[in-house]
PyMOL Python script that loads the backbone (N, CA, C, O; Angstrom):
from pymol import cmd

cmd.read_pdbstr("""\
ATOM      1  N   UNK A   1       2.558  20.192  32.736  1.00  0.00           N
ATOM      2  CA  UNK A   1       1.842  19.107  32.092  1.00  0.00           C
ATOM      3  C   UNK A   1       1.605  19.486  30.636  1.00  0.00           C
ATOM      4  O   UNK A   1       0.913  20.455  30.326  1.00  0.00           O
ATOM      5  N   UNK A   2       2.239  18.642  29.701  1.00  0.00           N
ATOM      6  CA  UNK A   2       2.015  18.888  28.544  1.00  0.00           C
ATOM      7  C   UNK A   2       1.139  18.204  27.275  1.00  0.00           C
ATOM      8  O   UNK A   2       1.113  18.643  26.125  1.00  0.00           O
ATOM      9  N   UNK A   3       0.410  16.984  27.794  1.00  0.00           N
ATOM     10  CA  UNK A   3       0.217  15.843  27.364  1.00  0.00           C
ATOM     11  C   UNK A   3      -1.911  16.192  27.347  1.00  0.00           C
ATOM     12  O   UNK A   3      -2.573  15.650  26.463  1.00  0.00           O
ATOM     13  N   UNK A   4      -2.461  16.907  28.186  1.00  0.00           N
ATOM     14  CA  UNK A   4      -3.608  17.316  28.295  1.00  0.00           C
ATOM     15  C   UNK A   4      -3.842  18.895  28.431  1.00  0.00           C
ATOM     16  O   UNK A   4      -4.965  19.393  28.512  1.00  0.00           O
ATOM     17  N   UNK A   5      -2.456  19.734  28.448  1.00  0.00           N
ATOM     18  CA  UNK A   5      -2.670  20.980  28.104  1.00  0.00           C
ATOM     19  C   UNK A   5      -3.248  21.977  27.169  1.00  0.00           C
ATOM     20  O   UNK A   5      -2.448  22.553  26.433  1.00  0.00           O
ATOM     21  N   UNK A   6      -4.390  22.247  27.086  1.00  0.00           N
ATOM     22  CA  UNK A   6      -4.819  22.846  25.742  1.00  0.00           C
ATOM     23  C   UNK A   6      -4.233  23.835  25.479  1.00  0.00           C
ATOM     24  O   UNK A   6      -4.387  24.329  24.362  1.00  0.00           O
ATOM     25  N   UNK A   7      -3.235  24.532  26.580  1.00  0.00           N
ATOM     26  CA  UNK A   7      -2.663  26.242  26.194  1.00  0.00           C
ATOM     27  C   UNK A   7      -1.129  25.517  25.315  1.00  0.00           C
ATOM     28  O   UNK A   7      -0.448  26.306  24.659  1.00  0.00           O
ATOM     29  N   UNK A   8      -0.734  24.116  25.377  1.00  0.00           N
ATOM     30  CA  UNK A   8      -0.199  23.815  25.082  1.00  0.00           C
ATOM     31  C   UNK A   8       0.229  23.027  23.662  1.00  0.00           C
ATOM     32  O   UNK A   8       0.522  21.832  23.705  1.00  0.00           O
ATOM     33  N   UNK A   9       0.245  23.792  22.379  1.00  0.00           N
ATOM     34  CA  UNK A   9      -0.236  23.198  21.368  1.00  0.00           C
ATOM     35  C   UNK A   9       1.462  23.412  20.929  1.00  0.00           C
ATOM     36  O   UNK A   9       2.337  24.180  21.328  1.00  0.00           O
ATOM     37  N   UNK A  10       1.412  22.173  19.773  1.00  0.00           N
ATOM     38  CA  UNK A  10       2.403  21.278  19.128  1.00  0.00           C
ATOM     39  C   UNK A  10       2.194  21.959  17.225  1.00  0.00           C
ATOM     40  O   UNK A  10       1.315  21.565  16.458  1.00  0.00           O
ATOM     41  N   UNK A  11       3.318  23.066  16.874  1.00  0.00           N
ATOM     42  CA  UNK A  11       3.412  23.768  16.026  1.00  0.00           C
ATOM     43  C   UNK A  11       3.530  22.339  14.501  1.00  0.00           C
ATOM     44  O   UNK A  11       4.113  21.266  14.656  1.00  0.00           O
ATOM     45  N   UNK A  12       3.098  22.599  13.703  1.00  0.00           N
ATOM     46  CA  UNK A  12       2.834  22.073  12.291  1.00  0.00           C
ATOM     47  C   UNK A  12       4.001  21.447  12.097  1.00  0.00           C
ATOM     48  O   UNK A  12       4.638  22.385  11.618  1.00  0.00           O
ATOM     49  N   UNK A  13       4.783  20.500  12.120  1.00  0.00           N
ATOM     50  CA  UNK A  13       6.891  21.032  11.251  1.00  0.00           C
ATOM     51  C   UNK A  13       6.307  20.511   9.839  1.00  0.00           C
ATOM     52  O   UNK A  13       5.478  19.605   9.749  1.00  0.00           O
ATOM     53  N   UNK A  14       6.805  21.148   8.854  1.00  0.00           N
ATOM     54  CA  UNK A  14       6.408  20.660   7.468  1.00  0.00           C
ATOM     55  C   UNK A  14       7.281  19.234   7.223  1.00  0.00           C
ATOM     56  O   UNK A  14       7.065  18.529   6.237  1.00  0.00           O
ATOM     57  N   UNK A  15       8.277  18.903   8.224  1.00  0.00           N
ATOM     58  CA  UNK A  15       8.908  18.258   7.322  1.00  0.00           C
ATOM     59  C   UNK A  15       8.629  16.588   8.119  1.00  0.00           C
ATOM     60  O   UNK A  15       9.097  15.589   7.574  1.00  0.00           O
ATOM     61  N   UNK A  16       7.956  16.496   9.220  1.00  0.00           N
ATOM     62  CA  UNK A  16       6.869  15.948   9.268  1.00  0.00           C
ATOM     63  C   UNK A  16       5.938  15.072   9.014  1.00  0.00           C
ATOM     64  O   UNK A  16       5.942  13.841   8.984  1.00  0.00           O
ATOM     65  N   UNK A  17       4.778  16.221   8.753  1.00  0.00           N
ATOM     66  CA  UNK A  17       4.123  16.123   7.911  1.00  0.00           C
ATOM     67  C   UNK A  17       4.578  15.404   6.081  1.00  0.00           C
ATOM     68  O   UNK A  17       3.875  14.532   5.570  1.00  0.00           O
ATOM     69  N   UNK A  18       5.642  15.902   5.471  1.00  0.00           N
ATOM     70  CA  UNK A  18       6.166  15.181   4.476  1.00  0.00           C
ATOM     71  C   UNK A  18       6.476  13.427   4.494  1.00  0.00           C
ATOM     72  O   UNK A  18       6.509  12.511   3.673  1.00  0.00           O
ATOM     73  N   UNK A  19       6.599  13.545   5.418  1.00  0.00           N
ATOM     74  CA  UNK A  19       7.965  12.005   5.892  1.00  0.00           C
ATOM     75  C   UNK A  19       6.166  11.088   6.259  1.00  0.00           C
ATOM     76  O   UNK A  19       6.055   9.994   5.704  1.00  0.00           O
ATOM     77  N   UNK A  20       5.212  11.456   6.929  1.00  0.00           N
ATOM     78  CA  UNK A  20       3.773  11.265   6.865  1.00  0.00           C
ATOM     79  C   UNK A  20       3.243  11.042   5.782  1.00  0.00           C
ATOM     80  O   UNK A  20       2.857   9.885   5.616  1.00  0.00           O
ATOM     81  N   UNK A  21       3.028  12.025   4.672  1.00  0.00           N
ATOM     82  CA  UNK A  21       2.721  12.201   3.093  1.00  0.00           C
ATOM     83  C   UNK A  21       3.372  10.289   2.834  1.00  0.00           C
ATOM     84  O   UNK A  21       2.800   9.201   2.900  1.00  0.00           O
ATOM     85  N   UNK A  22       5.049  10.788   2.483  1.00  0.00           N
ATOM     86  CA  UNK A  22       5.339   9.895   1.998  1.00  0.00           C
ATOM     87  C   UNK A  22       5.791   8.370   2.709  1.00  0.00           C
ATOM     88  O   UNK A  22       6.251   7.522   1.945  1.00  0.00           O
ATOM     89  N   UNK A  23       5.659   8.062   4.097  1.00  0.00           N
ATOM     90  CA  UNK A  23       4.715   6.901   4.263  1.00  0.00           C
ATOM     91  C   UNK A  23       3.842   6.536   3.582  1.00  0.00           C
ATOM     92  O   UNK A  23       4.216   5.745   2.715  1.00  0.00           O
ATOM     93  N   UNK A  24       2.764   6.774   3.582  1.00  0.00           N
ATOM     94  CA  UNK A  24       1.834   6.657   3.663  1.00  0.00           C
ATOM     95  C   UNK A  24       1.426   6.014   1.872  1.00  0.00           C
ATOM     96  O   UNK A  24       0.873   4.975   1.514  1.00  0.00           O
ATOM     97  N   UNK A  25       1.985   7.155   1.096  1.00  0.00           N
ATOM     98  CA  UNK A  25       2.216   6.675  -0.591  1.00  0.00           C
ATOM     99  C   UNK A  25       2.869   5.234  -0.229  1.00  0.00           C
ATOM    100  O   UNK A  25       2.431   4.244  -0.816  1.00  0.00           O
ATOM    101  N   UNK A  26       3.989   5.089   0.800  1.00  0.00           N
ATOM    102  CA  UNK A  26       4.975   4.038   0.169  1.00  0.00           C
ATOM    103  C   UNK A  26       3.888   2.971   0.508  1.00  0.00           C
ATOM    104  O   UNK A  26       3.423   2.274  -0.394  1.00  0.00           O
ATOM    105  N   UNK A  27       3.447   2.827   1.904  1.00  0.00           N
ATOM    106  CA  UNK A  27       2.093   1.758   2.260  1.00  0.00           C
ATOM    107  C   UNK A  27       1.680   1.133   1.018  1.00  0.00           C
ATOM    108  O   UNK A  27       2.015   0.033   0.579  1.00  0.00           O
ATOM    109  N   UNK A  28       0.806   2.103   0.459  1.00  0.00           N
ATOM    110  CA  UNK A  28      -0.419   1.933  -0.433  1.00  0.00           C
ATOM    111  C   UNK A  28       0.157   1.465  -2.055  1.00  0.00           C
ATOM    112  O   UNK A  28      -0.446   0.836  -2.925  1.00  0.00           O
ATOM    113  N   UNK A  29       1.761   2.124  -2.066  1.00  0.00           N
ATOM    114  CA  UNK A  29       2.071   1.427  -3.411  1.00  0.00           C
ATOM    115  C   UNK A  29       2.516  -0.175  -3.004  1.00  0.00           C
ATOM    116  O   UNK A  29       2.045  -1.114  -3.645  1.00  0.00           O
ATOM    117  N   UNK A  30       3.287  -0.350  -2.089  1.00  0.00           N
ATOM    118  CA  UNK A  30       3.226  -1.451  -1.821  1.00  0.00           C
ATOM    119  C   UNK A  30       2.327  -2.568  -1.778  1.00  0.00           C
ATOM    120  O   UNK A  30       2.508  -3.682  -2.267  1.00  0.00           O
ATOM    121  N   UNK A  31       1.286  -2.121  -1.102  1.00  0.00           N
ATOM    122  CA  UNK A  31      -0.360  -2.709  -1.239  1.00  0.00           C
ATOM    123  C   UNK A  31      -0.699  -3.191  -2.359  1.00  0.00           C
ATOM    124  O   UNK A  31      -1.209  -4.311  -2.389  1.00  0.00           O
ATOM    125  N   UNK A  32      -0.466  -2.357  -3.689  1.00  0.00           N
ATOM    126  CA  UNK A  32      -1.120  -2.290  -4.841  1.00  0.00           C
ATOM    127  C   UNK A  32       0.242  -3.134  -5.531  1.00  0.00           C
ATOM    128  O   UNK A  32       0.064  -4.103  -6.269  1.00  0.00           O
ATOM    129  N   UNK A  33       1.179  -2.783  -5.291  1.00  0.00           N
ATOM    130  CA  UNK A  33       2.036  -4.269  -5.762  1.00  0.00           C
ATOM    131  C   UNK A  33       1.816  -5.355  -5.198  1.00  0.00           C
ATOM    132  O   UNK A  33       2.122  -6.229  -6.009  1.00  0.00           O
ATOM    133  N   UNK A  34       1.440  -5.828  -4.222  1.00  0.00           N
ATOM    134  CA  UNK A  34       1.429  -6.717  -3.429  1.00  0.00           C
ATOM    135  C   UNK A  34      -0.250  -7.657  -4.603  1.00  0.00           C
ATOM    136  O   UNK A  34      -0.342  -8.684  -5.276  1.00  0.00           O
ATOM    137  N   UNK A  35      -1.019  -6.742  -4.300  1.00  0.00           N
ATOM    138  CA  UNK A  35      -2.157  -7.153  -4.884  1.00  0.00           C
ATOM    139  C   UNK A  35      -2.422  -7.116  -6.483  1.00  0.00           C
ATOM    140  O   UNK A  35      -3.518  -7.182  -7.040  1.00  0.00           O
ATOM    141  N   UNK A  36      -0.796  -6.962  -7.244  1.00  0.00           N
ATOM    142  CA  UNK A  36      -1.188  -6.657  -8.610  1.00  0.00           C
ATOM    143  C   UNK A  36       0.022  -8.079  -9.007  1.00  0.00           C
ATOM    144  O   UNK A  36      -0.047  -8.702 -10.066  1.00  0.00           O
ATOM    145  N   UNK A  37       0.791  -8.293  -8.201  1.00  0.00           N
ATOM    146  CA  UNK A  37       1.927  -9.676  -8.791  1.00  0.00           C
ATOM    147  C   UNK A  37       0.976 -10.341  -9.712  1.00  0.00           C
ATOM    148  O   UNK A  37      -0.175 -10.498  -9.303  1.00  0.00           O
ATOM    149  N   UNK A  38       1.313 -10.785 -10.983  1.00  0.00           N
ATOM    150  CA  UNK A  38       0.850 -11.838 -11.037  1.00  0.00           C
ATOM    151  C   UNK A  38      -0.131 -11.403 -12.210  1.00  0.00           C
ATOM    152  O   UNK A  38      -0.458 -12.231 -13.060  1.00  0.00           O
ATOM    153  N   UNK A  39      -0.467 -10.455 -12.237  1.00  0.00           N
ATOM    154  CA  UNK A  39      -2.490 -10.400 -12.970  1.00  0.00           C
ATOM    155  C   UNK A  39      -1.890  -9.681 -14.277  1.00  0.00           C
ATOM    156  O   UNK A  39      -0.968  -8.865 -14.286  1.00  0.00           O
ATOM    157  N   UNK A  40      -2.396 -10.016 -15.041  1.00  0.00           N
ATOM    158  CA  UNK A  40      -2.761  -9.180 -16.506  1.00  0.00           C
ATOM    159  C   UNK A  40      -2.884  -7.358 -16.342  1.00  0.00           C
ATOM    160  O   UNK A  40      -3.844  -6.728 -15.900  1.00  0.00           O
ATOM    161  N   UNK A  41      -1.703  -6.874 -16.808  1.00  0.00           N
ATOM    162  CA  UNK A  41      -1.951  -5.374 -16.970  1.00  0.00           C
ATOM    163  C   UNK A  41      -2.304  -4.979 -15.541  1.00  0.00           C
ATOM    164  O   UNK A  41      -3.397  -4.430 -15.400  1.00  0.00           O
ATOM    165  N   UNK A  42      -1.701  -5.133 -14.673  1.00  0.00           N
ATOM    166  CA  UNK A  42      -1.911  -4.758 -13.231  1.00  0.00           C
ATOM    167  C   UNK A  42      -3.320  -3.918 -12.768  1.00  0.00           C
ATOM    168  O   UNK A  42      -3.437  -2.844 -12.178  1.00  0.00           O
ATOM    169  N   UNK A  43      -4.235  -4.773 -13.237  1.00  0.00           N
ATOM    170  CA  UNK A  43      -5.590  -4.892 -12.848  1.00  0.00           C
ATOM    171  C   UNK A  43      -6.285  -5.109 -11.777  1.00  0.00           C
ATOM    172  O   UNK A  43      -7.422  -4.727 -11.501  1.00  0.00           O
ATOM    173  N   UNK A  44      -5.205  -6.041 -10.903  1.00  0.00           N
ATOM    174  CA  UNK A  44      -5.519  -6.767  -9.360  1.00  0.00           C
ATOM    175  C   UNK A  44      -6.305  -7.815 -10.118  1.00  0.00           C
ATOM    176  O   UNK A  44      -6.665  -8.569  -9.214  1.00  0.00           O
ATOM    177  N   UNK A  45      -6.732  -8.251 -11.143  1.00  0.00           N
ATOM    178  CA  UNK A  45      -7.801  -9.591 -11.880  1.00  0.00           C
ATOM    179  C   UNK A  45      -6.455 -10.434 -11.677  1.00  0.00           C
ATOM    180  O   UNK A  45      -5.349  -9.898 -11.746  1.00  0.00           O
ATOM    181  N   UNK A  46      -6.656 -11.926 -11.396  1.00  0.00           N
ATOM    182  CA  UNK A  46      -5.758 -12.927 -11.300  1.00  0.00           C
ATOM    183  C   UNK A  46      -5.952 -13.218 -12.885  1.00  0.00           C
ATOM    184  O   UNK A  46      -6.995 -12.868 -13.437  1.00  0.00           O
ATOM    185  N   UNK A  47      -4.829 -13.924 -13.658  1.00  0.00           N
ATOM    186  CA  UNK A  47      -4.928 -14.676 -14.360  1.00  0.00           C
ATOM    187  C   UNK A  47      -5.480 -15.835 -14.452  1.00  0.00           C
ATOM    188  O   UNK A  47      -5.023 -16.753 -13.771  1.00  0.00           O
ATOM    189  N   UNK A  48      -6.788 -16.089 -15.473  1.00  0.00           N
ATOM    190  CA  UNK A  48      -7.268 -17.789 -15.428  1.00  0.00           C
ATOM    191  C   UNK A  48      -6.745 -18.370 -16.571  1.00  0.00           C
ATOM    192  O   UNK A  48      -6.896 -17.992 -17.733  1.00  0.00           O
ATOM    193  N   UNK A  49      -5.704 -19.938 -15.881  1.00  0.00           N
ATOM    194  CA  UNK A  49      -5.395 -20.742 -16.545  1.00  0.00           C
ATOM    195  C   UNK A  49      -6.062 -21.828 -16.271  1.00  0.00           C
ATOM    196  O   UNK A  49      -6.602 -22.252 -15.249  1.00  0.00           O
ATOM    197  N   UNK A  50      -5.872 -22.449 -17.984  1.00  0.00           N
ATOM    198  CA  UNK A  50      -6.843 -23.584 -17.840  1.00  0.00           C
ATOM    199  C   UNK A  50      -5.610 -24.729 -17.329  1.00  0.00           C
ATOM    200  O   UNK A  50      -4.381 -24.727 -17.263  1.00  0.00           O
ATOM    201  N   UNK A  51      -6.894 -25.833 -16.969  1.00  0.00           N
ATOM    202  CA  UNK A  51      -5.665 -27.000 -16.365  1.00  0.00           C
ATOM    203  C   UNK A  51      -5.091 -27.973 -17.511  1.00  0.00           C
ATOM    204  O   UNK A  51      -5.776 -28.501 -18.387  1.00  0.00           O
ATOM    205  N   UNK A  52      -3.600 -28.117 -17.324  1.00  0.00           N
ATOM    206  CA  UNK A  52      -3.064 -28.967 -18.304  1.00  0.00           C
ATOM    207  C   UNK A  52      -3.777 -30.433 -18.595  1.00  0.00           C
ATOM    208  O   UNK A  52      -3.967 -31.281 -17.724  1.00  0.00           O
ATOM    209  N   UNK A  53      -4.156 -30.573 -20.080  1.00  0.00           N
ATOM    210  CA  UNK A  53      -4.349 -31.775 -20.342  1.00  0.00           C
ATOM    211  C   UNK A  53      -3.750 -33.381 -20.336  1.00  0.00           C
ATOM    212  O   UNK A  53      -2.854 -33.696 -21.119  1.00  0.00           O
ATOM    213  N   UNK A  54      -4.200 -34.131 -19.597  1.00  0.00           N
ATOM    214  CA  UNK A  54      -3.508 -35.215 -18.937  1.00  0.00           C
ATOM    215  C   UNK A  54      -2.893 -35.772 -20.114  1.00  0.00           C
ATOM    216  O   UNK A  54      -3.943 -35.753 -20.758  1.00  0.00           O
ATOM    217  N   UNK A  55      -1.919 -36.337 -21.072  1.00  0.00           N
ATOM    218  CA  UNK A  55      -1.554 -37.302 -22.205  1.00  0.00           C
ATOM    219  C   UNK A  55      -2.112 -38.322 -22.067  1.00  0.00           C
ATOM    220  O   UNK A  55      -2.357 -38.601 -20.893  1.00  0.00           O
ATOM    221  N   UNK A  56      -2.484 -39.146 -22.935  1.00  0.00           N
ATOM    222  CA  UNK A  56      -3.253 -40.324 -23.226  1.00  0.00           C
ATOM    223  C   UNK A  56      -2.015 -41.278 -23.490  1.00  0.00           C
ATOM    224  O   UNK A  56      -1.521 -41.288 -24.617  1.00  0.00           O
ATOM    225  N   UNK A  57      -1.518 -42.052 -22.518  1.00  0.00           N
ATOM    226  CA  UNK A  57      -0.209 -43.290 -22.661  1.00  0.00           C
ATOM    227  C   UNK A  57      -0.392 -44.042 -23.689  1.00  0.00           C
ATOM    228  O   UNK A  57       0.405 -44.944 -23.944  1.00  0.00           O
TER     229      UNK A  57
END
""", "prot")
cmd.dss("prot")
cmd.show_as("cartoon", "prot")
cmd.util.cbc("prot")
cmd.orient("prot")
C-alpha cells in the first residue's frame, strides 16, 4: 500500500517541481493579460470614454 504509507515517501524530482514553478507563472501571466486588454499602461484601470455626441440634423 502506497497511497497512506508513511514509510512510504515520494522523493522531490526537480524537474517537477519546475514544470509546477512554470505553470503556475504561465496561469497568472495570463490572468494579468486577460485583466489588462484594453486599459491605459496595463494598469487593469479600464479606459473612460465619453459618449459620442449625437449631430444636430
Amino acid at each position: 500500500m502506497t497511497y497512506l504509507d508513511p514509510d512510504h515517501t515520494r522523493p522531490a524530482n526537480a524537474g517537477y517541481i519546475a514544470l509546477r514553478v512554470a505553470a503556475v507563472i504561465a496561469v497568472l501571466a495570463f490572468g494579468w493579460f486577460a485583466l489588462t486588454v484594453g486599459s491605459e499602461n496595463f494598469t487593469g484601470r479600464p479606459e473612460i470614454v465619453q459618449e459620442p455626441a449625437i449631430a444636430a440634423p
